[in-house]
C-alpha positions in Angstrom: 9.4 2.7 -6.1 7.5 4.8 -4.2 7.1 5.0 0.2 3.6 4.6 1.3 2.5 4.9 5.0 -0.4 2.8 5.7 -2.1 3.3 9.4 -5.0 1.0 10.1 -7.5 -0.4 12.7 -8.3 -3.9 13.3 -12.1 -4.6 12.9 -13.8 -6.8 15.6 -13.4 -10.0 13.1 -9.8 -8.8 12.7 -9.2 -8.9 16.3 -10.6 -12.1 16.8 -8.4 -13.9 13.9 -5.5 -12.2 15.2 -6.0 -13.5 18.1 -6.2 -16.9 17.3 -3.6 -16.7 14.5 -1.3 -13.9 15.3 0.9 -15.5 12.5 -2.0 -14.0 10.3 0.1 -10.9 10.1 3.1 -12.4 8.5 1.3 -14.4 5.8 -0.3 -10.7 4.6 2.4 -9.6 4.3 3.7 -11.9 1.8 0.2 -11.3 0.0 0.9 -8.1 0.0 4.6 -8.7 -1.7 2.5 -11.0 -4.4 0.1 -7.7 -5.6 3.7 -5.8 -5.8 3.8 -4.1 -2.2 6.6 -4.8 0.0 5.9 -4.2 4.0 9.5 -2.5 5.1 8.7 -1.9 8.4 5.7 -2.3 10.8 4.6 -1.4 14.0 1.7 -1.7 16.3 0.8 1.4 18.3 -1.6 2.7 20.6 -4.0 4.8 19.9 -6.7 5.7 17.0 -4.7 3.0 15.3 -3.4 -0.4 15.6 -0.9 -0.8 12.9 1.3 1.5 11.2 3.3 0.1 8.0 5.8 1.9 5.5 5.4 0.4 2.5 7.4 0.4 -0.6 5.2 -0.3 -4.2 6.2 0.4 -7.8 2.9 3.2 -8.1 -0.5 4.2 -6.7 -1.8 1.4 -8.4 -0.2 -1.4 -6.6 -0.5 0.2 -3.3 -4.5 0.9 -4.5 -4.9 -2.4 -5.4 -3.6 -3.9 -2.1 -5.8 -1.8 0.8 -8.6 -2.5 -1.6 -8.0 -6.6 -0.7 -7.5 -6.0 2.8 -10.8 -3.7 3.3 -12.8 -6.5 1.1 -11.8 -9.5 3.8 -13.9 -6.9 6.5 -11.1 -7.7 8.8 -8.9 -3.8 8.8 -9.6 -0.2 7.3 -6.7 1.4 6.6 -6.1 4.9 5.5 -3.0 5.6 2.9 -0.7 8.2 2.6 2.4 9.1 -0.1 5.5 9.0 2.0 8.0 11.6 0.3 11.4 11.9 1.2 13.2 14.6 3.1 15.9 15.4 0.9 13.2 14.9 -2.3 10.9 17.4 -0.6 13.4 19.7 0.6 15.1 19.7 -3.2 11.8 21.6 -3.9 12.8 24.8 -3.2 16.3 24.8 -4.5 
């Protein structure tokens, strides 16, 4: 499995059905465990972006596969990056 860091910004229709539903969050995330993409931890932050998530999916297909959904509902963009570990990283340049 692989670590993915997912930073995104609510849309004005996003906004508006978080709003009214902020369970909305929740239920994607268990979407997002159903395309193989399991939400680890997730924050909401100030700034350029709303949300940031680390995310755990078997390959760049999976994770692919599941900004694709949430761009098509028009309610998030995201932008996706490949979260590699210190010690992995670091091993590198032994």
């Amino acid at each position: 499995m692989t670590k993915y860091v997912i930073i995104s910004q609510l849309t004005d229709d996003g906004a508006r059905t978080l709003k009214n539903n902020p369970e909305r969050i929740k239920e994607v995330n268990e979407e997002l465990k159903e395309i193989g993409v399991d939400v680890l931890e997730q924050y909401f932050v100030l700034g350029d972006f709303d949300f940031l998530n680390i995310v755990d999916a078997e390959d760049e297909n999976a994770v692919s596969k599941a900004v694709v959904e949430l761009a098509s509902r028009g309610s998030i963009k995201t932008k996706t990056y490949t979260a590699i570990p210190i010690n992995k990283f670091s091993g590198l340049f032994e």
